[in-house]
N, C-alpha and C positions, 0 to 999 in steps of 0.2 A: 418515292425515292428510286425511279429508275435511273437507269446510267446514260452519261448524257456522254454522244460519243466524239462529239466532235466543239470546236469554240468559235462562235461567229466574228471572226475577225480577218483581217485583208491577208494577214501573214500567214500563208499553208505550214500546216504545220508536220516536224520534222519527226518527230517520231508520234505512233498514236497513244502513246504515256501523257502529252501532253494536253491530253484533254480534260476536262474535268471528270471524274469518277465519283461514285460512294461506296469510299473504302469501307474494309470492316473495320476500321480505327476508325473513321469517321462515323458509321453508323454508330458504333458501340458510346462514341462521345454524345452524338444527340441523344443515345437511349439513354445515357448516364443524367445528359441535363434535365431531361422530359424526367425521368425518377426522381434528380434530388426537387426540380420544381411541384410534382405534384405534392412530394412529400410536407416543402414545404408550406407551401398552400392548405396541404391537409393540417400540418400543425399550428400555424396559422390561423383558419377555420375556428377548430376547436379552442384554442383560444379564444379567440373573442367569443366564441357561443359561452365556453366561460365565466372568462369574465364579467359578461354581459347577465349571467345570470348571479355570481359573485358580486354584481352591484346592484341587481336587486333583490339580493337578499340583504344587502347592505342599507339601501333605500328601507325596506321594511323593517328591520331592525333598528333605523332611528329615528322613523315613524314609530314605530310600536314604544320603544325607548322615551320618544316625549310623551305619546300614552299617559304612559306607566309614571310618569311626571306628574301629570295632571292627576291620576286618580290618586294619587298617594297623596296630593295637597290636598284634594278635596279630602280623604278619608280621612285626614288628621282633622281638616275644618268639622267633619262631620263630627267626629269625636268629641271636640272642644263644644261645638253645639249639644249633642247628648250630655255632656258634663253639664252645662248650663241649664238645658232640658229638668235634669235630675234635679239641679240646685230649686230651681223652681216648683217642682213637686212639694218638694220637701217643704216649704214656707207657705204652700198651699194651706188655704184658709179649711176646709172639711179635718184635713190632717192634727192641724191644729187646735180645734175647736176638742177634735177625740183626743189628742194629747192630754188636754188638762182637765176633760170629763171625758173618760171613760164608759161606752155604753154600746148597749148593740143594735141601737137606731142607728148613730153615727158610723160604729164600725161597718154596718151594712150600707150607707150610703156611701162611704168614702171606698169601696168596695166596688160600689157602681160606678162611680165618678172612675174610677183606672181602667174598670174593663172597658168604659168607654174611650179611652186612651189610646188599650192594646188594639180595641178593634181598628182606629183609624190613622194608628201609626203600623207602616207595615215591619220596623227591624223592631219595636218593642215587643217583647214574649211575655212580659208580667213586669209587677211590681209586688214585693214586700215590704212590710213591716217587721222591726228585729225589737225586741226588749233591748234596754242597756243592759243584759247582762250577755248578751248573743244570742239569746233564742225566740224565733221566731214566734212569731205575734198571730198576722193572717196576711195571708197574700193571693193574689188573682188568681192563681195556676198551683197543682199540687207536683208541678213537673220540678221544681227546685226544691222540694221540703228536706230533700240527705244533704242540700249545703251547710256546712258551717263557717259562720265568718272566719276568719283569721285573727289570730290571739293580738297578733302585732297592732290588731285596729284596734283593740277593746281594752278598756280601764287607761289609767292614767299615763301609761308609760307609751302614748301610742305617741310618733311624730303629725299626727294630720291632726285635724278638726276643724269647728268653727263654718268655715265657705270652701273649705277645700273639699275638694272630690275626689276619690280613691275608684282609679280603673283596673278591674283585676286583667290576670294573664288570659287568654282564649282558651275554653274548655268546651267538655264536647256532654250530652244530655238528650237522654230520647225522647221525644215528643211523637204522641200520636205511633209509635213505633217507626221514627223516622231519628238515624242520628242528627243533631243540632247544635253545629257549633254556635259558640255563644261566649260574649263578657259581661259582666254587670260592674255598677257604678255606686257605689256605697255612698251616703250625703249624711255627715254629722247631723241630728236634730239636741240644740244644744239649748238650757236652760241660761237667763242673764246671769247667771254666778258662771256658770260653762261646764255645769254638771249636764248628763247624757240625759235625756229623756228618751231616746232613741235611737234606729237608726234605719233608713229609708234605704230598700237597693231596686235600682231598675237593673231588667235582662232584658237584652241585647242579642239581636241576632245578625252575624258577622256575614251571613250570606245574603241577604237582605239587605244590609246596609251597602254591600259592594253593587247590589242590583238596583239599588236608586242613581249610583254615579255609571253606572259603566255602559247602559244605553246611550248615552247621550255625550261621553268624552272616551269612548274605547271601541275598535273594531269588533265587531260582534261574531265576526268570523274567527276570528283569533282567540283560543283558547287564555283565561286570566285567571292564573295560580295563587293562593295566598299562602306561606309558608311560614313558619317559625322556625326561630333559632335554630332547630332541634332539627330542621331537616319535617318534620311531621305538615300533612296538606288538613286546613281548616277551612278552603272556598276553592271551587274551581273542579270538582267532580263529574258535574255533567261536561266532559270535553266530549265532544261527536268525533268518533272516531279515534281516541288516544294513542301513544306509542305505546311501545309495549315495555319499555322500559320506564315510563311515568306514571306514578301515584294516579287511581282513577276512583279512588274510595278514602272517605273521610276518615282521617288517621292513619293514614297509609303514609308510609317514611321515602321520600327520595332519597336522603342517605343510603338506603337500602336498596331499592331501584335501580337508582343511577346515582356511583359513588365516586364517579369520572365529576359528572356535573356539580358533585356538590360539593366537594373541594374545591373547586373553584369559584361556587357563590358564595361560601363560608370564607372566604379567604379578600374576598372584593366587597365592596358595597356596593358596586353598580358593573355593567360591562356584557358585552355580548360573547356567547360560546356556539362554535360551530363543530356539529361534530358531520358523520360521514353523511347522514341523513337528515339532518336538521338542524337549525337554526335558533337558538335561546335568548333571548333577553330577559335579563333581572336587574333590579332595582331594593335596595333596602329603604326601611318606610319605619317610622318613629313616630307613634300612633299617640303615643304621651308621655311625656318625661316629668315624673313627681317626684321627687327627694332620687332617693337612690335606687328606685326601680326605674330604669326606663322601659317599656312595650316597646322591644322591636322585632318587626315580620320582613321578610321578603314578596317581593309582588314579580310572580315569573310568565313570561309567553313565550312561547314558541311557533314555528312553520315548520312544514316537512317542505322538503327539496324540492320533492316532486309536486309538489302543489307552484312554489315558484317555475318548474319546468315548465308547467303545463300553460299558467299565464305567461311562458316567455318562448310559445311554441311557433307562432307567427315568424316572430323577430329568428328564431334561429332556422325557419324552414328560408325566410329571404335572406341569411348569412351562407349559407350553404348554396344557396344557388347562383349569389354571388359569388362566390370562391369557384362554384366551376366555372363561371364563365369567364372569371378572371384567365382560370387555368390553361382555358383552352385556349384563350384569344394570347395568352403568352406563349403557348405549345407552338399554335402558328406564327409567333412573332422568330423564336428558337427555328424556329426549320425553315422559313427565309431566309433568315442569317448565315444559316448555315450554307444554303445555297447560293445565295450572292458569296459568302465567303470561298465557295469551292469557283465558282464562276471567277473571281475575280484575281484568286491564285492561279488557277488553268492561263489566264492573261498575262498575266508575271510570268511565269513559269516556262510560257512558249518563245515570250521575248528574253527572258534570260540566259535559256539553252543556245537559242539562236544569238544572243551578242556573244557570253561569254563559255561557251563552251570548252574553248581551249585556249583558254585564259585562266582554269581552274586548275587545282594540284592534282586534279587527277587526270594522269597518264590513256590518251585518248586519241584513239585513228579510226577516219571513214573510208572505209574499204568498199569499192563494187561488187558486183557478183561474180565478176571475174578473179577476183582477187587483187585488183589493182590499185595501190592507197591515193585517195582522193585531195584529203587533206589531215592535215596532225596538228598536235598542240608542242608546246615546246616542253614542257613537260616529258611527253612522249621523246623529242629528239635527244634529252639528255639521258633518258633511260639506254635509249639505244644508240648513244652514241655518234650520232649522223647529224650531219646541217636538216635543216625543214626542206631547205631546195631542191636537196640529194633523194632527201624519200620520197617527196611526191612524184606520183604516175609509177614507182617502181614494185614489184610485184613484194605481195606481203611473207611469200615464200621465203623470197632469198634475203628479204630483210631479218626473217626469224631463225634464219636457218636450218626449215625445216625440212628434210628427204620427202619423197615422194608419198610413200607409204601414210605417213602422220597427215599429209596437208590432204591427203583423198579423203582421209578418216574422219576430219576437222568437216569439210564442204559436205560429206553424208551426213555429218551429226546435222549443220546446221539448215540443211533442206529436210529431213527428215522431225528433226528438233526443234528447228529456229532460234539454238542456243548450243554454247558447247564452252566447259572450262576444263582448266587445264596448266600445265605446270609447264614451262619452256626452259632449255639451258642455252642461253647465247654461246656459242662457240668462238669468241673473242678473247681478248688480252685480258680484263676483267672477269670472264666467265659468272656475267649474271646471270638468276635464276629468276622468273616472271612469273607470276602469277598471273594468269591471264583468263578473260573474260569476251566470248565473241558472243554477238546475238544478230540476229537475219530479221531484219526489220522492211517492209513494202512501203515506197512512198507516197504518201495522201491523195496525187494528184495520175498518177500511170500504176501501170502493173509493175515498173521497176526495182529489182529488189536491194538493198544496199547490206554491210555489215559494219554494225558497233563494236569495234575492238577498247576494251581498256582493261588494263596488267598495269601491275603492282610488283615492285623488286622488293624480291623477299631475301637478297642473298644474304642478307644479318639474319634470320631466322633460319635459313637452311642450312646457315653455317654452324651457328650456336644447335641445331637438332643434331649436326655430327659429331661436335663437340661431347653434347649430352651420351650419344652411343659411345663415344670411345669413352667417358668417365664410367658407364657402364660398366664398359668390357674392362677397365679399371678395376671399379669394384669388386669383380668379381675372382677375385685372387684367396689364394687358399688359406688367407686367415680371416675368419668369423670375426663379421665388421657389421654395427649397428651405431644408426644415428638418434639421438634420442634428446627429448625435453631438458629443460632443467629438472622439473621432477621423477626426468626416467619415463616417461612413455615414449614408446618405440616408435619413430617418426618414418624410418627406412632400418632395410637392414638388406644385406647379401644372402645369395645363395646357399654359402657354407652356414651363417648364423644360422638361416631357417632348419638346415639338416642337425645344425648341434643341437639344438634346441627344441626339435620336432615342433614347429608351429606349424606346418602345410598351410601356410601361407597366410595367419591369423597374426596378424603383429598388434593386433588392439589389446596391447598387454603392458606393464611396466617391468623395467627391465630387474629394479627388486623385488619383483614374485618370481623372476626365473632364479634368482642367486640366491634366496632363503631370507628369512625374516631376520637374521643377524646384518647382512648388510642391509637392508630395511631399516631397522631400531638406530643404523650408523651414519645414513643416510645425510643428515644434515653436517654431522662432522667430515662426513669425504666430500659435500661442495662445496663447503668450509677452504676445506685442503686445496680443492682446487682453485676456489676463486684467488687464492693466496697464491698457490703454485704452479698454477694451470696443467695440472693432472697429477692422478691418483694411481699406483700400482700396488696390488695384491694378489697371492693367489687364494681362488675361492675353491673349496673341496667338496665333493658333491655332499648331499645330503639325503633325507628320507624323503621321499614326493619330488625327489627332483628331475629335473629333465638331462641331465650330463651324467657321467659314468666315470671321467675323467677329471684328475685336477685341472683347474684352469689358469695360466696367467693371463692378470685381467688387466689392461690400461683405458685410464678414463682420462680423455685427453681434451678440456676445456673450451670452448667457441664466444668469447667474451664481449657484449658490446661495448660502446663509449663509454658507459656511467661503471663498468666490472661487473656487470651482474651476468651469469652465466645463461648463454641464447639456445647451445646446441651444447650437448656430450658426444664424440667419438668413442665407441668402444670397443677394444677391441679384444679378441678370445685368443692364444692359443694351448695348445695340450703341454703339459709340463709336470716334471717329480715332483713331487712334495717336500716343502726343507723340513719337515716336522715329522710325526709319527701319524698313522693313519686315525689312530686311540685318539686324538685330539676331540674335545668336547666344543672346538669350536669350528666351523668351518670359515674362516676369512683370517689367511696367515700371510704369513709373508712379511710387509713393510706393515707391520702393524705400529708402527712411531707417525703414519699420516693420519691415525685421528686418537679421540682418545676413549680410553675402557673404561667401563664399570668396575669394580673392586675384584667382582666374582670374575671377572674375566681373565682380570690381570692376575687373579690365584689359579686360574687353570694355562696361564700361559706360562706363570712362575714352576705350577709343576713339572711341567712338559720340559724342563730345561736342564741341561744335562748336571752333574753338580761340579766338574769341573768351569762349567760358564757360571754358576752359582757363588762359585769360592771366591770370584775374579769380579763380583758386584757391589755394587751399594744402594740403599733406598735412601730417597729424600723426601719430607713429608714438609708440605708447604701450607703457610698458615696465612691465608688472604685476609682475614678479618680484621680491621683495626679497631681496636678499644676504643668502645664510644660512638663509633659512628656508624654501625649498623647495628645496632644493641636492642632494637624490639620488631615488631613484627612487623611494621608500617614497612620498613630498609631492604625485607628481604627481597623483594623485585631489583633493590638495587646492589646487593650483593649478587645475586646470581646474574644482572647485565657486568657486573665488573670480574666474575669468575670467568665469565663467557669469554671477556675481553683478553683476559689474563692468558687464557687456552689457546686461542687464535696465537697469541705472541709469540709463546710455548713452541708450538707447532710451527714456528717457520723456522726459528733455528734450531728445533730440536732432533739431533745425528739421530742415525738410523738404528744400531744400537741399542737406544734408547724408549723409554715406552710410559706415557703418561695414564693415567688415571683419577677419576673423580673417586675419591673418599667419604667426604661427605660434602653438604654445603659449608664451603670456605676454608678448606682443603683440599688442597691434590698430592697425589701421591708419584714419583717419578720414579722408574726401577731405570739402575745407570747399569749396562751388563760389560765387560768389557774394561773395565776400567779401577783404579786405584783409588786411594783415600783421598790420596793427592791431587788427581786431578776431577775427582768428585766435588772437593772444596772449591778448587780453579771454577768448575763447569759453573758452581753457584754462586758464584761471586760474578762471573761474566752474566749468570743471569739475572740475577739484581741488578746491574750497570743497567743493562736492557732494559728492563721494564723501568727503572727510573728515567730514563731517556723517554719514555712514553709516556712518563706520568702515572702509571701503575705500581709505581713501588715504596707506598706511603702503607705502613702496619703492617709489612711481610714480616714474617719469620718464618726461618730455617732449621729442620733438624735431618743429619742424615747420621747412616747407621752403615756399619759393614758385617757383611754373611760371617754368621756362626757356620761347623758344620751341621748336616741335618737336623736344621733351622726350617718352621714352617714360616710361610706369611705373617700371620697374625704374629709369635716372636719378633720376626723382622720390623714390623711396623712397632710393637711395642718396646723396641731401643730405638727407635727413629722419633716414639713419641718423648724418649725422655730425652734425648739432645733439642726438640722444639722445644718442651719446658725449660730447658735451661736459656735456652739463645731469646724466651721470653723474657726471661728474669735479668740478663744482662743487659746493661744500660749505653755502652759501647759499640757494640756489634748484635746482628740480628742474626746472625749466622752459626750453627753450633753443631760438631763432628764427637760423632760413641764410636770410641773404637771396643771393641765388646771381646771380649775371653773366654773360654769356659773354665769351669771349675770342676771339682770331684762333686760339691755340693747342690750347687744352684747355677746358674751364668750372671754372670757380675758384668757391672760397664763400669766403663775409662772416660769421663765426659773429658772433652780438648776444648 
């Protein structure tokens, strides 16, 4: 990847940019292809190695699978064979001869006759003789003498006899101090009335018998499990090698083992399970079905992985070495490419420069070493204002209207540099300002040296940056001015803000943690206010932890977009008295009518009031609920969006004077200060109008009250609540005035 410096082509070329290069963009893009290629070639790879082995594990599993087919047909053939085996014992002529003479010649020969049986059948372990009553007669082997038949077979209530054959479940019996699983086959010996003379059982041995079919129809390599219902192993112990999580000893519980596997053979009758290390096939096997016992076992194999690995170590050693040389022979396909593609843009690129150089929007002159412009684009002639005719051959000096001093400074940079930027002001009618760009570049062909000038009119940016300084020097006028979020995070702020407020120079704050947790809690009601009235005035009084000393008047003056929603807050501080006493338990006074109180609020604001402005008030207690339609608990989201509604309304017409509050849900409460019975009645009758014009005045009632003297709140509201009961109760009018008296006794009301 060296750099190649020049392009073999007729056309010399005009600047040495033109050549083909390897950028570090470019290099960086072939290391990015050469990474994601190998990558994915490596995943790739690994998948088919894989796969490749995912199908022959697959292969061996339904290999093994039909196995497992074949031995389970034969073992049941073999079964029904043994049944028939037995039948035939049993009608054996020695058998019968002792049946009906009893004797211990006969019993000794028929004795001989079965050992001779056991010896030359290899899964038969004995045969006995049983009395009809169950108990044992004489038999080959003293290895079954603790069996007892089963009551179900014996006496008259049994379901079998006659030619039928009774296969017990598989049990297990030590022989020779060896455990021995084992079944036996029980054979009525029945008199022509079909009374019992007897009863005949052969044993069976279940490892044996798997070992006459499974040389000859089973992989010998592959371990063959025989299970029961139960999860417990009865064939298949000597595995070479076992897992470690499978049954390796007779009576040993896969349930128990492996309790992953055996939910899921319990749950299927057939299918294959693959876990992290190995590969399982089962099969369920139905050895004999007699009345309502059926014998059924599972018959299970498995592979370890790595045994598949090992036979699939060929095929993945030529997968892998195919993937590299895939790999590589694509690396060198990618870095061709690339180089033909750098080759063949370096070709473009020379003839593009050279046709349309200054035919492009960018503002462009070939200057000599002397300074003399050779040729321009037009582009360039309207920047500067001159015909193309006029500039050529004239000096780039007096074109720029540079003094002496700059243009020396300009020719050192770029003999020294080979480069030089720089800001230019045309001295003309217009008074553009250029951004300019010169480079000192050697021609391909001599020691010749030429310059690339191209500049760019910035005078809209240099204008709008002094723009920006004077809205600065604006700014910075002596009232405490901050621009802030919709939710109040300080976006800018002035000089004065940062000294009010001591932030040395930290505005990553919200502007309700500098004015106290009470405008905070109020917050939604004053951009409420504003989005309604496009700004908020209060003054806020300092507080404990606070950053002011001073009261403040505060205007929050709204920045709204298309849709109303509020984009920016103007705020602005200055020092100001207090209309209130400093005792005030609130700090945010002033126009307290632009949002609206809590109960406790409006009781510390009703204290604070002189009792002259007290004598001269009324309360109105407003009842938003209509009967019936928000009467359980499902409504309340919808009553509090219609109280919400109701406030907002409230608040646009409601005089300054005046000052709302939430009482409870679906009530407010309004103190009228300032004002008569008279025109307390008027104010509520105009406000009803209102809100019915909007559709909010369906189940209002009205109760208002006029000041006792030294009357608390709570009196006040409780004659405001009995003018609302009454203006309930009235069928005509929702609206209803107490005018209130005292007495020597008690204070009596006047309902009107």
């Amino acid at each position: 990847m060296s750099k190649h410096k020049a392009v073999g082509s007729s056309n010399s070329l005009l600047i040495s940019s033109q050549a083909s290069h390897w950028s570090q963009q470019h290099i960086l893009s072939l290391l990015s292809q050469l990474i994601i290629l190998l990558i994915v070639v490596f995943i790739v790879t690994n998948m088919v190695v894989n796969l490749g082995e995912r199908r022959l594990q697959e292969d061996w599993a339904d290999q093994r699978y039909s196995e497992l087919q074949t031995v389970a047909s034969l073992a049941s053939d073999k079964v029904s064979f043994l049944q028939f085996r037995t039948q035939t014992i049993a009608k054996g002529e020695l058998l019968r001869q002792y049946l009906q003479n009893p004797s211990d010649k006969l019993q000794l020969k028929t004795i001989e006759n079965w050992n001779s049986l056991t010896e030359n059948i290899p899964e038969l372990l004995g045969l006995a003789l049983f009395t009809p009553q169950g108990e044992l007669q004489f038999a080959t082997t003293g290895s079954f003498n603790n069996m007892q038949l089963p009551a179900a077979l014996l006496g008259s209530g049994r379901n079998m006899g006659g030619n039928d054959i009774y296969t017990s479940p598989m049990a297990f019996t030590p022989i020779d101090g060896i455990l021995e699983p084992y079944f036996y086959q029980l054979s009525w010996i029945e008199n022509p009335d079909q009374s019992i003379k007897g009863y005949l059982v052969t044993y069976n041995s279940i490892v044996k018998l798997l070992e006459t079919i499974k040389p000859a129809f089973f992989n010998q390599n592959s371990p063959l499990l025989l299970l029961d219902t139960q999860g417990f192993l009865y064939a298949g112990a000597s595995q070479p090698a076992p897992l470690d999580n499978m049954p390796n000893t007779l009576g040993a519980s896969l349930k128990q083992t492996y309790p992953e596997l055996w939910r899921v053979i319990a749950m299927n009758n057939f299918g294959q399970f693959h876990s992290q290390d190995s590969t399982f096939v089962y099969l369920k096997v139905e050895l004999t079905n007699q009345y309502e016992n059926k014998r059924e076992y599972f018959l299970l194999s498995y592979i370890r992985h790595d045994d598949i690995a090992t036979r699939y170590a060929q095929w993945r050693i030529l997968i892998i070495v195919a993937g590299c040389l895939i790999a590589l022979l694509a690396s060198l396909l990618i870095i061709l490419r690339h180089r033909f593609v750098l080759e063949r843009r370096a070709r473009q690129n020379s003839l593009q420069l050279s046709n349309s150089l200054f035919s492009s929007e960018l503002s462009c002159l070939i200057v000599n070493d002397s300074g003399r412009i050779q040729s321009v684009n037009a582009k360039a002639a309207a920047a500067l204002s001159l015909p193309i005719d006029d500039l050529k051959d004239r000096s780039l000096q007096r074109v720029l209207h540079l003094d002496d001093d700059r243009f020396n400074h300009i020719k050192d940079a770029l003999t020294h540099h080979k480069q030089w930027n720089g800001e230019i002001n045309l001295e003309t009618l217009n008074s553009s300002m250029l951004q300019t760009h010169i480079r000192r570049e050697k021609c391909p062909n001599s020691n010749e040296y030429y310059w690339l000038v191209t500049f760019e009119d910035i005078t809209a940016l240099f204008d709008s940056q002094s723009q920006a300084y004077l809205y600065q020097l604006m700014s910075n006028c002596a009232v405490a001015t901050a621009l802030t979020d919709a939710s109040g995070m300080i976006i800018k702020c002035n000089k004065q803000f940062d000294q009010l407020m001591s932030l040395h120079g930290d505005t990553d704050i919200s502007i309700t943690e500098l004015l106290g947790d009470e405008l905070h809690n109020q917050w939604q009601n004053i951009t409420a206010q504003i989005s309604l009235q496009g700004e908020w005035t209060a003054q806020i009084m300092p507080f404990n932890h606070g950053r002011y000393e001073h009261c403040l008047k505060t205007t929050l003056t709204g920045q709204l977009t298309f849709e109303g929603d509020i984009e920016y807050l103007i705020c602005t501080f200055e020092q100001t008295t207090p209309v209130v006493s400093a005792q005030n338990s609130s700090n945010v006074i002033g126009h307290r009518s632009a949002i609206v109180l809590r109960l406790n609020e409006l009781e510390n604001y009703f204290i604070n009031l002189s009792e002259l402005t007290k004598e001269h008030s009324s309360l109105l207690v407003m009842d938003i609920n209509p009967e019936g339609i928000f009467s359980n608990m499902g409504n309340m989201s919808q009553l509090e969006k219609r109280q919400k509604d109701i406030e907002l309304q409230l608040l646009i017409e409601l005089p300054l004077n005046y000052q709302i509050a939430q009482w409870q849900l679906g009530k407010l409460v309004i103190l009228l200060t300032e004002t008569n019975a008279n025109s307390a009645h008027q104010y509520a009758i105009n406000m009803m109008q209102c809100l019915e014009e909007k559709n909010l005045g369906e189940g209002i009632n009205i109760g208002i009250a006029s000041y006792l003297q030294r009357q608390s709140l709570d009196q006040y509201l409780a004659n405001a609540e009995i003018a609302l009961k009454r203006a309930k109760q009235s069928v005509d009018q929702n609206i209803c005035q107490a005018f209130t008296r005292p007495t020597k006794a008690t204070t009596s009301s006047k309902i009107d």
